[in-house]
C-alpha positions as a Markdown table, in Angstrom:
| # | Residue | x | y | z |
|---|---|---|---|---|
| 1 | Unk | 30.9 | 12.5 | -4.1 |
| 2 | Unk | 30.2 | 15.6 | -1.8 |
| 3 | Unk | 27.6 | 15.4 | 0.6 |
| 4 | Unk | 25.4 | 18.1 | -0.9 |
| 5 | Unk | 25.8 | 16.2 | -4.1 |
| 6 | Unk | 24.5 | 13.1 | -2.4 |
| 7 | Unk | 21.7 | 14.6 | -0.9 |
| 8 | Unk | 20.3 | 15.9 | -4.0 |
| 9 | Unk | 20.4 | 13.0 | -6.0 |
| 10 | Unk | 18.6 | 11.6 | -3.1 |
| 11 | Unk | 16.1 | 13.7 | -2.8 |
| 12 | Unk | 15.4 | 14.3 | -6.1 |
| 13 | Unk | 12.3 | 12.7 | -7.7 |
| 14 | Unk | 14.2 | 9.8 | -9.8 |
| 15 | Unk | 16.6 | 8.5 | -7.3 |
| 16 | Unk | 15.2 | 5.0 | -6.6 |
| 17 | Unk | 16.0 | 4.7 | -9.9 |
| 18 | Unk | 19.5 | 5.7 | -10.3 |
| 19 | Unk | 20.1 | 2.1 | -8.1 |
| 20 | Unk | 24.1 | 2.4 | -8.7 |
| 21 | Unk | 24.8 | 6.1 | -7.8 |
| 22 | Unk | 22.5 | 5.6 | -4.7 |
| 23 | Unk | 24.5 | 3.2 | -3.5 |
| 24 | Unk | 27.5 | 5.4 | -3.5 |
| 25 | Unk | 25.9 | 8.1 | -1.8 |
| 26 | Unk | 24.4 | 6.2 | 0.7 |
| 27 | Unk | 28.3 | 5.5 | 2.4 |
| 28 | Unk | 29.2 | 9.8 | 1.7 |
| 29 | Unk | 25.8 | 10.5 | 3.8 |
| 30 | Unk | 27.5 | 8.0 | 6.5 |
| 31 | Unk | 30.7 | 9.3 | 6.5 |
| 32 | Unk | 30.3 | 12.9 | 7.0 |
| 33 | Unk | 28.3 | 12.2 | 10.2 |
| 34 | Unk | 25.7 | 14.2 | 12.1 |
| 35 | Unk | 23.3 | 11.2 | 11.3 |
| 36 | Unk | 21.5 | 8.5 | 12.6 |
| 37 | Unk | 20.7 | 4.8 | 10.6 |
| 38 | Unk | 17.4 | 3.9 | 12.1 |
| 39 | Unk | 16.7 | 0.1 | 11.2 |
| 40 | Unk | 13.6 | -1.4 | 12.1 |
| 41 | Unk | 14.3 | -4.7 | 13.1 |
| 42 | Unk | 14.7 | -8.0 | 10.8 |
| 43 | Unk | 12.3 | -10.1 | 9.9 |
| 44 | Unk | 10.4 | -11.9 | 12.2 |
| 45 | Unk | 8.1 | -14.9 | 12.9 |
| 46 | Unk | 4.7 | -14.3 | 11.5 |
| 47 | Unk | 2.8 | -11.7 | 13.9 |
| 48 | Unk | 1.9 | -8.3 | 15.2 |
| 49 | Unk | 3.4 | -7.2 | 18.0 |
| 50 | Unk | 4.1 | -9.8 | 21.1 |
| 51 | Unk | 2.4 | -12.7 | 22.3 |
| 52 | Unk | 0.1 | -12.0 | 25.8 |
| 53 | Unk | 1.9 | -11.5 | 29.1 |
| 54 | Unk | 5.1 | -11.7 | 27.3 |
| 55 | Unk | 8.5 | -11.1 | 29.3 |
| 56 | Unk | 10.9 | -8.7 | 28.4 |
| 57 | Unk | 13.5 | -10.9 | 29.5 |
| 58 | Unk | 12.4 | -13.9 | 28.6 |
| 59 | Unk | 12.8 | -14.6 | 24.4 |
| 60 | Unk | 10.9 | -17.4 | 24.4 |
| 61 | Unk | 8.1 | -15.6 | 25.3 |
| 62 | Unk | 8.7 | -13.2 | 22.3 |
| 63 | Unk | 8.2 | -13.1 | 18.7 |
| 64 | Unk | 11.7 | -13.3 | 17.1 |
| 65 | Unk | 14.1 | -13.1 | 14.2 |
| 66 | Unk | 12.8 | -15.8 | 11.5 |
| 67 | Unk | 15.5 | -17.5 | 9.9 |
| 68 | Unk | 15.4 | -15.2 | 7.0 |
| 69 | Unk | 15.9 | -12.5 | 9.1 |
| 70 | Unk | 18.9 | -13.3 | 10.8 |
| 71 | Unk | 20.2 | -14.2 | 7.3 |
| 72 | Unk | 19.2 | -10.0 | 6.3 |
| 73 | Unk | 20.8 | -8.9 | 9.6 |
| 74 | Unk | 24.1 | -10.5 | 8.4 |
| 75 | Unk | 23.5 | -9.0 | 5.4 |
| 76 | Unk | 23.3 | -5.5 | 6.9 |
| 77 | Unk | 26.4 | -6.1 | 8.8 |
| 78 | Unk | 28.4 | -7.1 | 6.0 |
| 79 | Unk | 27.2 | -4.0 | 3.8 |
| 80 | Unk | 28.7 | -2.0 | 6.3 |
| 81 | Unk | 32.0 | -4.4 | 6.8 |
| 82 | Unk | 32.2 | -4.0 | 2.8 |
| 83 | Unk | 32.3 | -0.6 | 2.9 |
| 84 | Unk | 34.2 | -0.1 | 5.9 |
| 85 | Unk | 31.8 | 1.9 | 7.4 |
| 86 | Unk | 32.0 | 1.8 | 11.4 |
| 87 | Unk | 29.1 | 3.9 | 13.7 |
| 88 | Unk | 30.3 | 5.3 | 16.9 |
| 89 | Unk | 27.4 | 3.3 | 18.6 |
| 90 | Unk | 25.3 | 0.7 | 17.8 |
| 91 | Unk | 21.9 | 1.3 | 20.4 |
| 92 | Unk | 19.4 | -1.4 | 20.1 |
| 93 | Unk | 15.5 | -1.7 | 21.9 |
| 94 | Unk | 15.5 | -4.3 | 24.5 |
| 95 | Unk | 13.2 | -6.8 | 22.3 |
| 96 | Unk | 15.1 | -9.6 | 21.6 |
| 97 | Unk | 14.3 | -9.0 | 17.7 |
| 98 | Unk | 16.2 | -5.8 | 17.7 |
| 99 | Unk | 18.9 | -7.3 | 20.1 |
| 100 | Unk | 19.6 | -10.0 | 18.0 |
| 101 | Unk | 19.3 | -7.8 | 14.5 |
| 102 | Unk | 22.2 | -5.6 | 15.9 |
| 103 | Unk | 24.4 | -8.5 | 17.3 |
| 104 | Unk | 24.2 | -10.5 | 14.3 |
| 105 | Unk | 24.5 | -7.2 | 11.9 |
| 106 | Unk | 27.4 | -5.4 | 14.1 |
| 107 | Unk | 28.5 | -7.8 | 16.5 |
| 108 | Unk | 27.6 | -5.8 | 19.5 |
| 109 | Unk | 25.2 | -2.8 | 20.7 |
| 110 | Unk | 24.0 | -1.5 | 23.7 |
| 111 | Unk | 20.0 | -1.3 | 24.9 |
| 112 | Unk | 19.0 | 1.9 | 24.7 |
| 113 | Unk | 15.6 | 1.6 | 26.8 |
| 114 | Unk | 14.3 | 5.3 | 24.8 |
| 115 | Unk | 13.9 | 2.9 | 21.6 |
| 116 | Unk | 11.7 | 0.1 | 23.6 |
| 117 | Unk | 8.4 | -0.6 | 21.2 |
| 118 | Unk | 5.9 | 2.0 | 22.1 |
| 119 | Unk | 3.5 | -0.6 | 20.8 |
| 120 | Unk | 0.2 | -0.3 | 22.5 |
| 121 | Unk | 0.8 | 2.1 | 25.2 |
| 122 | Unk | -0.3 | 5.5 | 24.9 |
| 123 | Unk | 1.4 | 7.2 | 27.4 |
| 124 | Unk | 5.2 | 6.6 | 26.1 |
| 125 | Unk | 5.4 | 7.5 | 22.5 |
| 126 | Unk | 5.4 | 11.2 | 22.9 |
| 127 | Unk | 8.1 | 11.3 | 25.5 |
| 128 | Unk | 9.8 | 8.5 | 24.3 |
| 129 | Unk | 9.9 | 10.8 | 20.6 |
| 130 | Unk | 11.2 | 13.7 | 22.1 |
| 131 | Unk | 14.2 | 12.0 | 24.4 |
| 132 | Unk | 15.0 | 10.2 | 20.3 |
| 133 | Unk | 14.7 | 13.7 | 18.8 |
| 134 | Unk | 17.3 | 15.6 | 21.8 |
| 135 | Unk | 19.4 | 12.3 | 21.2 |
| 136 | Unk | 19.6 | 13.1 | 17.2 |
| 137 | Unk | 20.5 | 16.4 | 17.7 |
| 138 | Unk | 24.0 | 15.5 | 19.4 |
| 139 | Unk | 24.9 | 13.2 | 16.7 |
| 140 | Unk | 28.3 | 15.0 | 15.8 |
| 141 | Unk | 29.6 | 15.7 | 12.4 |
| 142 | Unk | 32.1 | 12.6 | 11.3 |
| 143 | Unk | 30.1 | 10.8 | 13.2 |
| 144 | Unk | 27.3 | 8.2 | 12.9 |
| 145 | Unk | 25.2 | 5.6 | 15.5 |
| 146 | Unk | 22.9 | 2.8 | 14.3 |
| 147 | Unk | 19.7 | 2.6 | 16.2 |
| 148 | Unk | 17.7 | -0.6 | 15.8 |
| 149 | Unk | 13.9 | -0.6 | 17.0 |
| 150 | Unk | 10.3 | -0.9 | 15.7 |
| 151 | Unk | 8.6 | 0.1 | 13.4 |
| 152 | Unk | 6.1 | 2.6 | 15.9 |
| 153 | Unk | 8.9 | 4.1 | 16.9 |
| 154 | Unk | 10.3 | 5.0 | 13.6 |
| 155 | Unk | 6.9 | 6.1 | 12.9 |
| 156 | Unk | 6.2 | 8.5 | 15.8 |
| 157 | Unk | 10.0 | 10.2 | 14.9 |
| 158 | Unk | 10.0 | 10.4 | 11.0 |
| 159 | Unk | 6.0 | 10.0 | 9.8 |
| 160 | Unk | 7.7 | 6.9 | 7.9 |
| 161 | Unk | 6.6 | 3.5 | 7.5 |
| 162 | Unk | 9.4 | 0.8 | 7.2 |
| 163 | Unk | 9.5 | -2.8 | 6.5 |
| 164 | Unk | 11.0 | -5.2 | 8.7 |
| 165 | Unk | 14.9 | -4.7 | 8.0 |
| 166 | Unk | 14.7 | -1.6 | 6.2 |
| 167 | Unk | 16.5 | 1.3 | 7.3 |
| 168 | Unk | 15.8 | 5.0 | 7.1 |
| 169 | Unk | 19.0 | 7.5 | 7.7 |
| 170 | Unk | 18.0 | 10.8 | 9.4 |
| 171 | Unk | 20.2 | 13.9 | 10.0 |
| 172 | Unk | 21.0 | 15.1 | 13.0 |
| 173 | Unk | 18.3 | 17.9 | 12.3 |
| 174 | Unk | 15.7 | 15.5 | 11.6 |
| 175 | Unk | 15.7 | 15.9 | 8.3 |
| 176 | Unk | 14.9 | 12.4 | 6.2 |
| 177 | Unk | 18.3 | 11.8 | 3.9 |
| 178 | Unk | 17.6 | 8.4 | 2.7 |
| 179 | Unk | 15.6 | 4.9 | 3.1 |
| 180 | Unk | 17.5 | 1.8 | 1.9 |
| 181 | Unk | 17.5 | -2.2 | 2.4 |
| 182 | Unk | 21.5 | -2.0 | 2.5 |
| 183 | Unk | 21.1 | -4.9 | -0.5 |
């Protein structure tokens, strides 16, 4: 399927229901590049945002990957194996939840301190946004890099809300190409 092809079918009204051919277009969007998969981190321990005084650096002090939700970050991981779909970097926030999401769905990532939770601080998001948005833009053709964060982030770049585990994949030009669980 070309690329153009996929991209109508998913942006045309109906394609949450066409289930099957989504799924196929979903790996053409991937392949020909210039994209980014932005997964908001699996499912957690019951919450909002992080305990008080909570350490960056410190897990413990953290609210984490449920035991569901490392099981849907390995499901992730093998969607991609199955497909044989590789990104040319897996970038991860520092929270332990998006660490862990990317290690257990891709077996490695580096932090990428520009998709730290913006959570309750005013003064980062916009900056933060705009570093994400320069970063999107260099995503070459053939070519695409998983970014694992929070939800606020995802937010702040695409005007999207996404579940924990849910993944949006955005064009190098910002442009909104497709949301999927990667079930």
């Amino acid at each position: 399927m070309k690329r153009r092809t996929a991209l109508a079918m998913l942006t045309s009204p109906c394609w949450a229901t066409a289930h099957s051919q989504h799924a196929q277009a979903i790996p053409t969007l991937l392949r020909s590049g210039a994209c980014v998969v932005l997964i908001r981190h699996a499912e957690t321990d019951p919450g909002i945002g992080d305990p008080p005084n909570f350490k960056l650096n410190d897990c413990s002090t953290q609210r984490n990957l449920s035991e569901s939700g490392r099981e849907q970050s390995r499901r992730i991981g093998q969607w991609f194996q199955t497909r044989e779909l590789h990104a040319c970097a897996v970038q991860s926030s520092a929270w332990c939840r998006c660490r862990d999401t990317a290690e257990l769905a891709f077996g490695q990532h580096t932090v990428l301190p520009t998709l730290n939770s913006t959570f309750n601080n005013d003064r980062l998001p916009d900056p933060q946004t705009q570093t994400l948005r320069t970063r999107l833009k260099n995503v070459p053709i053939g070519k695409f890099e998983v970014w694992v964060t929070h939800q606020v982030n995802i937010t702040a770049l695409t005007g999207e809300f996404t579940a924990m585990g849910e993944a949006l994949i955005v064009h190098a030009n910002g442009a909104l190409l497709a949301r999927t669980t990667f079930s």
